[in-house]
N, CA, C and O atoms as a DFTB+ gen file, in Angstrom:
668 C
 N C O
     1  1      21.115      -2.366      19.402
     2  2      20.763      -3.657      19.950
     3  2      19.403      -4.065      19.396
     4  3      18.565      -3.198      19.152
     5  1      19.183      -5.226      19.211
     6  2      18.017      -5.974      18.314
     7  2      17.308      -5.636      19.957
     8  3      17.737      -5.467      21.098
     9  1      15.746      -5.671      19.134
    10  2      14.530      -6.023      19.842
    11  2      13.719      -7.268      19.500
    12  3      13.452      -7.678      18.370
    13  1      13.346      -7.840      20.765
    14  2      12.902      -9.205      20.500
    15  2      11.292      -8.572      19.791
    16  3      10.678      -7.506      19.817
    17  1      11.045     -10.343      19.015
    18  2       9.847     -10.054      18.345
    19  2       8.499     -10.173      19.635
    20  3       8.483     -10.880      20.643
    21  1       7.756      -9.476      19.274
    22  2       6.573      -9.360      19.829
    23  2       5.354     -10.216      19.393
    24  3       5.037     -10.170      18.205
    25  1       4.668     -10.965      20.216
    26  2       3.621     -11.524      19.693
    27  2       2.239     -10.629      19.754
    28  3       1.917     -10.009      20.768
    29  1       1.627     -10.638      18.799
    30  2       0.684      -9.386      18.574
    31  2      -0.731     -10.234      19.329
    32  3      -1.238     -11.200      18.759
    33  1      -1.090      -9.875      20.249
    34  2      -2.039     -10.280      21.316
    35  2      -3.069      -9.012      22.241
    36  3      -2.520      -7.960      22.570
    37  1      -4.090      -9.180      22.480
    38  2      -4.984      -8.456      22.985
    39  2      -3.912      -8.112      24.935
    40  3      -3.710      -9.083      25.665
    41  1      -3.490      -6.848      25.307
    42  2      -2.724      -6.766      26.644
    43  2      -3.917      -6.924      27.374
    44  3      -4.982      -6.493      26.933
    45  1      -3.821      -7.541      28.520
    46  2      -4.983      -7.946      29.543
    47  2      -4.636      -6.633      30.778
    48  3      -5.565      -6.105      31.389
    49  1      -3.629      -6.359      30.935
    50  2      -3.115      -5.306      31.583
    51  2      -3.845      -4.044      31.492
    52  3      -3.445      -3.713      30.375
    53  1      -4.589      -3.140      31.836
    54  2      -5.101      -2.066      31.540
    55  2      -3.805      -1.140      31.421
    56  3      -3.407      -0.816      30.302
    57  1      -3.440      -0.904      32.063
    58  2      -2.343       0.412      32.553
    59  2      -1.116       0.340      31.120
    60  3      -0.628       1.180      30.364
    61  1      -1.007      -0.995      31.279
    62  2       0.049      -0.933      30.222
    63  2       0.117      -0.942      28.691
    64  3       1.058      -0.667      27.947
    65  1      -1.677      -1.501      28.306
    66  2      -2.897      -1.305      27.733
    67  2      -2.632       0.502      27.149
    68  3      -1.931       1.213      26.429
    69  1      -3.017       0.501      27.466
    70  2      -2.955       2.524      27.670
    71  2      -1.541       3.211      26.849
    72  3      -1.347       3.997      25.922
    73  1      -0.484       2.165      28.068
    74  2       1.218       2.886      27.761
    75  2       1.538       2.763      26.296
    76  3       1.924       3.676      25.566
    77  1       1.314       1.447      25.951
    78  2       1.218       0.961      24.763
    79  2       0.833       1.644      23.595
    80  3       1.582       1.951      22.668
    81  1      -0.670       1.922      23.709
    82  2      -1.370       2.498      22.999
    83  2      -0.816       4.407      22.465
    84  3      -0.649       4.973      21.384
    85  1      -0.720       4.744      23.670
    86  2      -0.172       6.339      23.561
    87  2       1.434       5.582      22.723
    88  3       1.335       5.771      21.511
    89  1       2.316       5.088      22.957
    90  2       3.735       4.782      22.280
    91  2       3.080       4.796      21.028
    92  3       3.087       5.762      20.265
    93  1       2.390       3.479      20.777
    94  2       2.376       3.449      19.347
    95  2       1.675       4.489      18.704
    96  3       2.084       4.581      17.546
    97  1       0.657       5.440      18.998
    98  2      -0.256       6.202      18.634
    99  2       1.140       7.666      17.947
   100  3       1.135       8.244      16.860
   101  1       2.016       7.800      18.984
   102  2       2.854       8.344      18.619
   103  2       3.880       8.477      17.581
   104  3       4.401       9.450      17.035
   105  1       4.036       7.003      17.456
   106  2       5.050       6.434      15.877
   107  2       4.298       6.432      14.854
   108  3       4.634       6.759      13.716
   109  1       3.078       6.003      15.266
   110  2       1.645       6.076      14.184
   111  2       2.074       7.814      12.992
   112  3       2.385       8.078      11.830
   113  1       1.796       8.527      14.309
   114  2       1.688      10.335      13.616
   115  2       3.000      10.205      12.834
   116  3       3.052      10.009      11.619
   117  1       4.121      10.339      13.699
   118  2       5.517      10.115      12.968
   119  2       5.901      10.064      11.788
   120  3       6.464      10.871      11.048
   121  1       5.357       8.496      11.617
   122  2       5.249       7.940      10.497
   123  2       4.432       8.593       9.286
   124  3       4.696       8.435       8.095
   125  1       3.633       9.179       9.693
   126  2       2.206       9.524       8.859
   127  2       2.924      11.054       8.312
   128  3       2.852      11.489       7.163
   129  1       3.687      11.769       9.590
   130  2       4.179      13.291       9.178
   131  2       5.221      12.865       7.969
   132  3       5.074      13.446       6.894
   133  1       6.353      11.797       8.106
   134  2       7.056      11.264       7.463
   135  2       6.955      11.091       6.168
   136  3       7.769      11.741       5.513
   137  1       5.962      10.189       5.369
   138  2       4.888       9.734       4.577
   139  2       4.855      11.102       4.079
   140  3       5.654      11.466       3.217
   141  1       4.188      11.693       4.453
   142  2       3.865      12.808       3.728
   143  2       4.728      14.138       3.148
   144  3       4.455      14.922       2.239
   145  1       5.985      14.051       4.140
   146  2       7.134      14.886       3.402
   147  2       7.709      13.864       2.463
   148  3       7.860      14.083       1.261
   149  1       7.921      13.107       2.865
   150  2       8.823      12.906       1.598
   151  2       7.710      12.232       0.458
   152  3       7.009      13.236       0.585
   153  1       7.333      11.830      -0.032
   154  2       6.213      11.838      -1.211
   155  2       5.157      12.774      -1.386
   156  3       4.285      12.515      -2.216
   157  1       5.103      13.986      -0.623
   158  2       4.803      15.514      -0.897
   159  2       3.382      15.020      -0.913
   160  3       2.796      15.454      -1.904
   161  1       2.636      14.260      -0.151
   162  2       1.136      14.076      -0.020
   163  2       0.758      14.878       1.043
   164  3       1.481      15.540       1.788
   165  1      -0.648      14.733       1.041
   166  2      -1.200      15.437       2.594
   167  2      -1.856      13.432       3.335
   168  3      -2.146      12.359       2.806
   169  1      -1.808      13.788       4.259
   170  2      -1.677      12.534       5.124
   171  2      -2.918      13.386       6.669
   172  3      -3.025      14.527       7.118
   173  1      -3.417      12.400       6.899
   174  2      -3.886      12.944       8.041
   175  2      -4.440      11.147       8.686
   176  3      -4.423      10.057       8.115
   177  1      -4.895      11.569      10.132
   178  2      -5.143       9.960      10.805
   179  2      -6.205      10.528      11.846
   180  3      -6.208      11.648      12.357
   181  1      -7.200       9.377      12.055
   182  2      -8.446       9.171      12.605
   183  2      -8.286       7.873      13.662
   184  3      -8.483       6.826      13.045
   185  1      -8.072       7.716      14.668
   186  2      -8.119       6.679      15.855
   187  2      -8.911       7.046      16.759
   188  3      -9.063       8.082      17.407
   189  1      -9.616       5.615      16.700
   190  2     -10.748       6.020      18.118
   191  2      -9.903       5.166      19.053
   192  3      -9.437       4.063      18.768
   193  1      -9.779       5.751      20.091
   194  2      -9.409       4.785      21.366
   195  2     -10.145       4.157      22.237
   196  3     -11.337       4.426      22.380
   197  1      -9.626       3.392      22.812
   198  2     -10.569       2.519      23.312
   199  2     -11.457       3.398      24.958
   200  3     -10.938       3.881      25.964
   201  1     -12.655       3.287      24.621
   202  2     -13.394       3.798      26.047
   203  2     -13.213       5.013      25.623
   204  3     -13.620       5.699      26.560
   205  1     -12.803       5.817      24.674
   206  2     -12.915       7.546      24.244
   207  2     -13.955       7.946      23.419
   208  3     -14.343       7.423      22.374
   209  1     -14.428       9.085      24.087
   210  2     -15.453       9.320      23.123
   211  2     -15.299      10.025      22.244
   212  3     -16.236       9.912      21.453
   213  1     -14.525      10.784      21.919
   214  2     -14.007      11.577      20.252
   215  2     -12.496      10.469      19.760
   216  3     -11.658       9.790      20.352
   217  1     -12.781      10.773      18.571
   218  2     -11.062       9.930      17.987
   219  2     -10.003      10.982      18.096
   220  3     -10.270      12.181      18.174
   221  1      -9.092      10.614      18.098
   222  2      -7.455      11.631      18.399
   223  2      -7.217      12.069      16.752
   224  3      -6.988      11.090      16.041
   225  1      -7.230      12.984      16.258
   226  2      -7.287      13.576      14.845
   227  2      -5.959      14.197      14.570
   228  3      -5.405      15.185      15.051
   229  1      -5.525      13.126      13.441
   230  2      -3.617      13.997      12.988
   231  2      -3.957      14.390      12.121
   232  3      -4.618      13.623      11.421
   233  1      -3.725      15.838      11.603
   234  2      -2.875      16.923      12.255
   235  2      -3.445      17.566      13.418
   236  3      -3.138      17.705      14.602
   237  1      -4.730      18.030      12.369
   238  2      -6.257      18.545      13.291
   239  2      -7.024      17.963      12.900
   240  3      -6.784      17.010      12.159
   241  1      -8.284      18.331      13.264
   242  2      -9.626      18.257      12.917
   243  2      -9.863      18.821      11.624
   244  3     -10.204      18.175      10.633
   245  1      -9.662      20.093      11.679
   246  2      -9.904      21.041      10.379
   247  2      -9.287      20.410       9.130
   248  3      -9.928      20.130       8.117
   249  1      -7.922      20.207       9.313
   250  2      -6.904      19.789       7.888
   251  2      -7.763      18.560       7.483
   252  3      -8.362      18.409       6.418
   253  1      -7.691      17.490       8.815
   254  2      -8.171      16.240       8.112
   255  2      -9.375      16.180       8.073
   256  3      -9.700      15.026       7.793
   257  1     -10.384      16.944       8.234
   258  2     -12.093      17.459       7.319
   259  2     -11.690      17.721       5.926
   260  3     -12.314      17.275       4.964
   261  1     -10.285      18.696       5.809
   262  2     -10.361      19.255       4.519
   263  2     -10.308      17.756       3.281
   264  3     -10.939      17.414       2.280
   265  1      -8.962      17.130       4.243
   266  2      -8.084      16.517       3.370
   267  2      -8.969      15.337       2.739
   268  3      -8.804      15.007       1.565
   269  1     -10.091      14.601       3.721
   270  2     -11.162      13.758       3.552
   271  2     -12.451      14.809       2.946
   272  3     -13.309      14.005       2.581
   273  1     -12.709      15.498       2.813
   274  2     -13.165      16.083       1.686
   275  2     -12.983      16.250       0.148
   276  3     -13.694      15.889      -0.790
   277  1     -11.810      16.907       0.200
   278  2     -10.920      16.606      -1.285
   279  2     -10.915      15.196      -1.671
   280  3     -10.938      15.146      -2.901
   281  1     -10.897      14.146      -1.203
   282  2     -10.847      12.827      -1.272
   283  2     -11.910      12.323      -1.851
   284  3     -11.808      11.750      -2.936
   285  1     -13.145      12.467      -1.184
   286  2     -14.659      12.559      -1.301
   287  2     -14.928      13.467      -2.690
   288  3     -15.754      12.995      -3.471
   289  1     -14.300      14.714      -3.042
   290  2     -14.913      14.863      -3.989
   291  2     -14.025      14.766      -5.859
   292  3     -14.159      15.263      -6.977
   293  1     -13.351      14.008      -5.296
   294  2     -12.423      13.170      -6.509
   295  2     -13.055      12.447      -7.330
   296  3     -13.586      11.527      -6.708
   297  1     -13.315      12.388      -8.659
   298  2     -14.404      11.733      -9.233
   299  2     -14.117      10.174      -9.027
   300  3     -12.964       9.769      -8.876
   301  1     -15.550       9.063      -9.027
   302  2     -14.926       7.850      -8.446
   303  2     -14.115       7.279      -8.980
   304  3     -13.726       6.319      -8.315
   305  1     -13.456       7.442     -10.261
   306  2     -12.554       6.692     -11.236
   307  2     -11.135       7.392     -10.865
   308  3     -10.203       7.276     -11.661
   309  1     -10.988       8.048      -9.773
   310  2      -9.722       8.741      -9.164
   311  2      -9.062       7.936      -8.408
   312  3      -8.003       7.313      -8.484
   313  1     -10.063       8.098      -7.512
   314  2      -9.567       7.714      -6.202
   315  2      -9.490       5.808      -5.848
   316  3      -9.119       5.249      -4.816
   317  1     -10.137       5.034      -7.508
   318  2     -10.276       3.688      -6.875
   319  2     -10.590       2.894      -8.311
   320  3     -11.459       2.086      -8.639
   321  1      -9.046       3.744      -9.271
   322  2      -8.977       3.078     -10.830
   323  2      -8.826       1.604     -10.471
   324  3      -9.742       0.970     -10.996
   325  1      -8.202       1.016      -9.937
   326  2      -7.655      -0.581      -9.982
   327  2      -8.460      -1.354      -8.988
   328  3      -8.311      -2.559      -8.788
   329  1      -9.385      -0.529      -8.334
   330  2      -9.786      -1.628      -7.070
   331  2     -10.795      -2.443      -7.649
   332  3     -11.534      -2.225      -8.609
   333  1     -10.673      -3.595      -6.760
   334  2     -11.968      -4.801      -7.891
   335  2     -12.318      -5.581      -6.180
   336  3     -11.547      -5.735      -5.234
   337  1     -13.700      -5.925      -6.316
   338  2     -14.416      -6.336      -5.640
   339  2     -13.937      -8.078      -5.873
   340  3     -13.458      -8.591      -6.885
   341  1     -14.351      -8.883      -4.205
   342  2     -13.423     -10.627      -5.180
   343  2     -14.017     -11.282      -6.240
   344  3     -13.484     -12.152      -6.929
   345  1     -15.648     -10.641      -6.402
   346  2     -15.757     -11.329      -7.971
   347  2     -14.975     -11.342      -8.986
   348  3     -14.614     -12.294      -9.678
   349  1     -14.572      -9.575      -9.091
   350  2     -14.441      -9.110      -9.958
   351  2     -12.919      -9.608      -9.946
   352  3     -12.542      -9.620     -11.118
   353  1     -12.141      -9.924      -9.292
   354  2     -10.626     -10.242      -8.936
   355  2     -10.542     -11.895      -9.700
   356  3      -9.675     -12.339     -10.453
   357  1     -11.895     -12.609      -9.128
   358  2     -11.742     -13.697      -9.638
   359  2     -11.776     -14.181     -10.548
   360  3     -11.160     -15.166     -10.955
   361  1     -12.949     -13.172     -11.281
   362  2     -13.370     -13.250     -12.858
   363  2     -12.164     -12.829     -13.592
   364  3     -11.945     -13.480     -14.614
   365  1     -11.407     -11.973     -13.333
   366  2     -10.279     -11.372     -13.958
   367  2      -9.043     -12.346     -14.154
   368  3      -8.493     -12.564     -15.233
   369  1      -8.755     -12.808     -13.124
   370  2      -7.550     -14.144     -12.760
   371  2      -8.244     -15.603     -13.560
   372  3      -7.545     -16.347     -14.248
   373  1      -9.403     -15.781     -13.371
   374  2      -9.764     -17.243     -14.274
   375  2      -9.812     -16.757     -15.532
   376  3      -9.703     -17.612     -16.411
   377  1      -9.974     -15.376     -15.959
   378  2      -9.660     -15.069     -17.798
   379  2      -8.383     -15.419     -18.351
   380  3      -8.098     -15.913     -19.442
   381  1      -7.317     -14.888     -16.901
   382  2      -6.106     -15.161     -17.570
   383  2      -5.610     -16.161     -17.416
   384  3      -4.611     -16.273     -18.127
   385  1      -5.914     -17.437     -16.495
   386  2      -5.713     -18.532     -16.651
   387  2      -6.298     -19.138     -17.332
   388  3      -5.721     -20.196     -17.581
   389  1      -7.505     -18.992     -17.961
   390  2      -7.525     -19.382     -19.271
   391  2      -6.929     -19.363     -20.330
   392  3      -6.568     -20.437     -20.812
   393  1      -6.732     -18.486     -20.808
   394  2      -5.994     -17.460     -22.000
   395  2      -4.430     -18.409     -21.862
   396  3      -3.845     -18.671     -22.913
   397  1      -3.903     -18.825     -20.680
   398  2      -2.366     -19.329     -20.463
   399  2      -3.093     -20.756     -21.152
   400  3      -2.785     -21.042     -22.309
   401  1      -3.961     -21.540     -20.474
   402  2      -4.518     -22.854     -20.772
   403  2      -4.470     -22.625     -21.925
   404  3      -3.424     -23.204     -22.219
   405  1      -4.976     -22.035     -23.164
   406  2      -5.625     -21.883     -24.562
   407  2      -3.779     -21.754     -25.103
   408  3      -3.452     -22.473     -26.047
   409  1      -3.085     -21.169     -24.693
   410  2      -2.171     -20.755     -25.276
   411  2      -1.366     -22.088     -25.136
   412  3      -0.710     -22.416     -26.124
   413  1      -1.339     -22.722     -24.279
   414  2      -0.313     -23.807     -23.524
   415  2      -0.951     -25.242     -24.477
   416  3      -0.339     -26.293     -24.672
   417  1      -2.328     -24.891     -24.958
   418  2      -2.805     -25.939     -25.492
   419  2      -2.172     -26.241     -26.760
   420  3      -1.500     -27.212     -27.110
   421  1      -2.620     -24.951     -27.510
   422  2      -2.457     -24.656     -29.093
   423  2      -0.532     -24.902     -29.492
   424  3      -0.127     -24.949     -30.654
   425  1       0.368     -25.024     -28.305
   426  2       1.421     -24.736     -28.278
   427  2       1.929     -26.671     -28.118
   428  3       2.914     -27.259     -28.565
   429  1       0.822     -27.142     -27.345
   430  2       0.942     -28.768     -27.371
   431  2       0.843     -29.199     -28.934
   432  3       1.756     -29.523     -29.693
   433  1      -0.792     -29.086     -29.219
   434  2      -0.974     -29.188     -30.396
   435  2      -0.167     -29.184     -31.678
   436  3      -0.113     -30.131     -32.462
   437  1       0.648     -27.663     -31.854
   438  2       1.807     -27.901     -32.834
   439  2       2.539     -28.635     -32.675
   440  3       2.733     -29.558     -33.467
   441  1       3.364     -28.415     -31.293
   442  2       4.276     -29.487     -31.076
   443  2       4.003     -31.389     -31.680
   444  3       5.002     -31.874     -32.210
   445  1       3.068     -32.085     -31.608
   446  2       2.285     -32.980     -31.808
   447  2       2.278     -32.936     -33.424
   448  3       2.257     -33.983     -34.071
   449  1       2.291     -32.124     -33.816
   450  2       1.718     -31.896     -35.043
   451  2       3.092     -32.061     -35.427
   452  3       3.317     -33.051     -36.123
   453  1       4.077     -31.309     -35.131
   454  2       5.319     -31.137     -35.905
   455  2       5.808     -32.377     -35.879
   456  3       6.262     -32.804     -36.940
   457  1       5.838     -33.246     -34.693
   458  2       6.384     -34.550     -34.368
   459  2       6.111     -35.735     -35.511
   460  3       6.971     -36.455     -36.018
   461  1       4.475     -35.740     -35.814
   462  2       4.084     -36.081     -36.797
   463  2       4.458     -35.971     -37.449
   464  3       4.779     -37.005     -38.035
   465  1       4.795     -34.818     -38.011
   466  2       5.295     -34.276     -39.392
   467  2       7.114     -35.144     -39.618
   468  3       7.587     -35.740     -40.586
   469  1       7.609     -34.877     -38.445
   470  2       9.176     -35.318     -38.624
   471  2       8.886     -37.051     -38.590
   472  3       9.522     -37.773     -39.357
   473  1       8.085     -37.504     -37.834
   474  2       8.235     -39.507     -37.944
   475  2       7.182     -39.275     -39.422
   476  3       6.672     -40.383     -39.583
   477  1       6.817     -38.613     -40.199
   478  2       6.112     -38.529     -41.518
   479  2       7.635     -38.724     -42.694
   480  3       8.026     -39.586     -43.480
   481  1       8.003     -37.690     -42.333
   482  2       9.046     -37.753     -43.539
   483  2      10.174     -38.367     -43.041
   484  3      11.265     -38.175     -43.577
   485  1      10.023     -39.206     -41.916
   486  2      10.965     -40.536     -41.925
   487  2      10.744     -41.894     -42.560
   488  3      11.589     -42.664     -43.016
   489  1       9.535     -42.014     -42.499
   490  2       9.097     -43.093     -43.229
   491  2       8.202     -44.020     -41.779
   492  3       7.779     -45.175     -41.814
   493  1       8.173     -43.566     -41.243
   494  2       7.184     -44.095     -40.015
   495  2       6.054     -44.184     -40.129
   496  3       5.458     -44.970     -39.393
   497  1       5.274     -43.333     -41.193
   498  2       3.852     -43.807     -41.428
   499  2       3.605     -43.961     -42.375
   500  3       2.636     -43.352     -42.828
   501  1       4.377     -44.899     -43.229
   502  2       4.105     -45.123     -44.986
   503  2       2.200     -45.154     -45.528
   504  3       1.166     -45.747     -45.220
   505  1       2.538     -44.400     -46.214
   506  2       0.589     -43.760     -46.705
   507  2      -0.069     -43.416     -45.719
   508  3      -1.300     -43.442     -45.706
   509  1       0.638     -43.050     -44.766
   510  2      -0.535     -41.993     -43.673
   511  2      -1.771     -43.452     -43.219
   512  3      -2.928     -43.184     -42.893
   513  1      -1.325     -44.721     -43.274
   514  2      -2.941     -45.484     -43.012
   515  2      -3.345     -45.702     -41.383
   516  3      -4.434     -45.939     -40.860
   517  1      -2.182     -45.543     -40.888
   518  2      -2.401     -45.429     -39.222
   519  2      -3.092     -44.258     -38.724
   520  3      -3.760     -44.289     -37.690
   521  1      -2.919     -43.047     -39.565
   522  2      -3.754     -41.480     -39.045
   523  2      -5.102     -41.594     -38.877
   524  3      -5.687     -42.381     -39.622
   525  1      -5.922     -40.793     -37.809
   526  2      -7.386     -40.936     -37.831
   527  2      -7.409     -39.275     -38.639
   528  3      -6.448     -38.508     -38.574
   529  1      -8.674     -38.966     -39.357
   530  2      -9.139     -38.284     -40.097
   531  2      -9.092     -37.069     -39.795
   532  3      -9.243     -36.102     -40.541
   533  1      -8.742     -37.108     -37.969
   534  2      -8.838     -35.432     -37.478
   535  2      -7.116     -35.378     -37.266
   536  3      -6.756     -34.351     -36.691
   537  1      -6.022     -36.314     -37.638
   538  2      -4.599     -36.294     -37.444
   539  2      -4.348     -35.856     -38.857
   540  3      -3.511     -34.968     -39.020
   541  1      -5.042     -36.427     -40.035
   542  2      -4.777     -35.752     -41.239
   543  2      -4.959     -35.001     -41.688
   544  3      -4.305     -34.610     -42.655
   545  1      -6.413     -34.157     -40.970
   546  2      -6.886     -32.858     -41.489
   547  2      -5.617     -31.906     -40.702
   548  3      -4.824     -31.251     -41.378
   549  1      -5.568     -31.939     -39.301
   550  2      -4.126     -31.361     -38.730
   551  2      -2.818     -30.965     -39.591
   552  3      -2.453     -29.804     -39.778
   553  1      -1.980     -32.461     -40.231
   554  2      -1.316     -31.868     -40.668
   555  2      -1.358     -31.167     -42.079
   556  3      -0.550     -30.363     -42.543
   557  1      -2.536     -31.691     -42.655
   558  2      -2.660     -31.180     -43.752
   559  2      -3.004     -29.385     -43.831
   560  3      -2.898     -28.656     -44.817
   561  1      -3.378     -29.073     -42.628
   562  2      -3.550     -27.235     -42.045
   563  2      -1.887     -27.072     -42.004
   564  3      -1.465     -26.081     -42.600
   565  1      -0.973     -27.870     -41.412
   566  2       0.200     -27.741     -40.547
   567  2       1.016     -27.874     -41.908
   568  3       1.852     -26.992     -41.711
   569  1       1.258     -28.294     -42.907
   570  2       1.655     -28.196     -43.876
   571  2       1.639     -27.117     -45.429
   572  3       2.464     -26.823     -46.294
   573  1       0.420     -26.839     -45.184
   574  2       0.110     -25.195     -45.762
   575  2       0.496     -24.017     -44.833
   576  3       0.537     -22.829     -45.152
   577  1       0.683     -24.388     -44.016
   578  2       0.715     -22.909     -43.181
   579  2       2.613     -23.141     -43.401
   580  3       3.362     -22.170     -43.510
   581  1       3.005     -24.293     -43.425
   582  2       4.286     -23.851     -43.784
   583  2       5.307     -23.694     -45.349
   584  3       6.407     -23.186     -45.564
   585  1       4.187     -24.485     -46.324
   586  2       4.294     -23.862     -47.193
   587  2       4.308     -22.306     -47.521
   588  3       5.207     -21.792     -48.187
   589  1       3.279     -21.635     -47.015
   590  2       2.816     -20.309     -47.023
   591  2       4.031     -19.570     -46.433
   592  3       4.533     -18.556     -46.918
   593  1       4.408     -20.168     -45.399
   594  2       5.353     -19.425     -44.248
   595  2       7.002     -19.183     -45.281
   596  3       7.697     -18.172     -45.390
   597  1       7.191     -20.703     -45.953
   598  2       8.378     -20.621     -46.766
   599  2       8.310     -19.979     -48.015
   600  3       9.370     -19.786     -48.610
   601  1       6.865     -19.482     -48.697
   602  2       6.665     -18.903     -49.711
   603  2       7.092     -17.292     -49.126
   604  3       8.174     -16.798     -49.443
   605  1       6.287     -16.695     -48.408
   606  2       6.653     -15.560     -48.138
   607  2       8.275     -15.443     -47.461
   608  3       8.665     -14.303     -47.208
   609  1       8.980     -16.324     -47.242
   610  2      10.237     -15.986     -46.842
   611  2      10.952     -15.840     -48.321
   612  3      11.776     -14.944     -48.503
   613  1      10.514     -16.973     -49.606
   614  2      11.370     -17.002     -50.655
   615  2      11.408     -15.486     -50.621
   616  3      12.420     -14.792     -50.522
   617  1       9.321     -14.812     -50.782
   618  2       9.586     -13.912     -51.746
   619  2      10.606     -12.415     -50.687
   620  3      11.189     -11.439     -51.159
   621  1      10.502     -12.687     -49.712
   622  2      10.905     -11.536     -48.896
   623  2      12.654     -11.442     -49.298
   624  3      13.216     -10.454     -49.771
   625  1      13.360     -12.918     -48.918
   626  2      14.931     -12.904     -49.706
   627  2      14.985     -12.723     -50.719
   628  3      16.105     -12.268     -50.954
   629  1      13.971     -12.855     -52.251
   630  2      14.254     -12.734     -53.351
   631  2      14.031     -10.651     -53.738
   632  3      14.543      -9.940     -54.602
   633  1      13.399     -10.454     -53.015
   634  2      13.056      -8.653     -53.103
   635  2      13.930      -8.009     -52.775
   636  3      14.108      -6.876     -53.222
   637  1      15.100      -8.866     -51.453
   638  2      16.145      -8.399     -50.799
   639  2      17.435      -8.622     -51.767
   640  3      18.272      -7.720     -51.819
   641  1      17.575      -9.567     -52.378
   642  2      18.732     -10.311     -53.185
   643  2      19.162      -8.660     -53.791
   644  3      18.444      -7.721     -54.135
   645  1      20.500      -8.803     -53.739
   646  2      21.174      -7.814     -54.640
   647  2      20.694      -7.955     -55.883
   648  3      19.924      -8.875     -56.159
   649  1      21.132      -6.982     -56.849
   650  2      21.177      -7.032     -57.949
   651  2      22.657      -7.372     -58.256
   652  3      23.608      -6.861     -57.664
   653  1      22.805      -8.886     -59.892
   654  2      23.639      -9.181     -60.041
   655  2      24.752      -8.573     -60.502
   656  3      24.509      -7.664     -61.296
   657  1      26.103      -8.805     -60.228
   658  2      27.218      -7.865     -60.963
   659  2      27.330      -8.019     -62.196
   660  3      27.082      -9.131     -62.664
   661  1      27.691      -7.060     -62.957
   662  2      27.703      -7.144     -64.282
   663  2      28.922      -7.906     -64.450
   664  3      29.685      -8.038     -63.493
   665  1      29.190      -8.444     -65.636
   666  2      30.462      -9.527     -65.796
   667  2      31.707      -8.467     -66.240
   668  3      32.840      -8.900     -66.455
């Protein structure tokens, strides 16, 4: 049978406050013993309760001294390779949205360029006199680079070409 959802709220109730607390404190360990067999970790848990003056320590005291020790003496590039502070999160995310911008640009640009190129050899801009000086330097880059591009394809099919049959 389903359980209704719970709204997660401070209990004003002391007593039940308490009941609560011991239930979940219990699924808490559970979970934590769980966790740790099956992904073969060591697991241990620290809760202070409310109005207590020591915290409730899973397994023990001793294990989880050890286990937060070993932890502690993990060199710092162990225990916290990927973690980034939000500068450092932010600085990282505006690089790569840059890098998409730069890429998304240069990707307009050809496009633009090629367009040119196809209303060019339609006859849409007879002598280029409508182009401004930075549209002609463009395709004039955009036109060597595909010269170049079709040169190295000749020579790559011509290295590949069989040799002819003898008659």
């Amino acid at each position: 049978m389903a359980r209704k959802k719970l709204t997660l709220q401070y209990i004003a109730k002391d007593s039940a406050r308490r009941t609560r607390f011991r239930n979940r404190l219990g699924s808490l360990m559970k979970k934590a013993t769980e966790l740790g067999t099956m992904c073969d970790v060591k697991t241990c848990l620290v809760v202070y309760g409310e109005g207590e003056a020591e915290p409730q320590v899973f397994p023990s005291h001793a294990e989880a001294v050890d286990i937060l020790n070993e932890f502690k003496s993990m060199p710092e590039l162990g225990h916290c390779k990927k973690t980034l502070d939000q500068e450092a999160f932010l600085t990282q995310r505006i690089a790569k949205l840059r890098d998409q911008v730069d890429k998304a640009r240069r990707e307009c640009q050809d496009s633009e360029i090629r367009y040119l190129l196809y209303n060019i050899m339609h006859g849409n801009h007879p002598g280029l006199v409508d182009l401004s000086a930075e549209e002609l330097a463009r395709v004039g880059w955009k036109v060597d680079e595909l010269v170049k591009s079709l040169g190295e394809r000749m020579a790559k099919n011509h290295v590949q070409a069989p040799p002819p049959a003898p008659c």
